[in-house]
C-alpha positions, 0 to 999 in steps of 0.5 A: 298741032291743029283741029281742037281749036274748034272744041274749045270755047272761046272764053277760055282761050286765054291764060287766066281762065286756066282753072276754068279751062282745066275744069271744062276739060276735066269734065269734056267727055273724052278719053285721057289722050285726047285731053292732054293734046287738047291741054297741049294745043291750048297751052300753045295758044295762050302760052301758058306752061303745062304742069304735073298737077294740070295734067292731073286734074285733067285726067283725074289722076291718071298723068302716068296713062297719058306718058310715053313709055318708050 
């Protein structure tokens, strides 16, 4: 998974500035999609372990739109 690492501020491509992370991205005006492959593509480069509640914060409590439903 490569192209947001450009997106994303340095300072925040690192796991203990998770909060501030899901914060940047909850407010980054892009559509719920394009947020959780950019919470994918930093949780990739930091090693961190995505949750439910990041994914909610993120898409503002829309987690169920961004599923497969296959």
């Amino acid at each position: 998974m490569t192209g947001f690492g450009y997106l994303i501020p340095a300072d925040l491509l690192d796991v203990r500035k998770k909060d501030e992370f899901l914060m940047w991205l909850a407010r980054l005006e892009v559509d719920i999609w394009t947020k959780k492959y950019m919470l994918l593509y930093w949780s990739q480069l930091t090693g961190a372990v995505i949750t439910e509640d990041m994914v909610q914060i993120i898409t503002g409590g829309n987690a169920h739109k961004t599923r497969d439903k296959g």
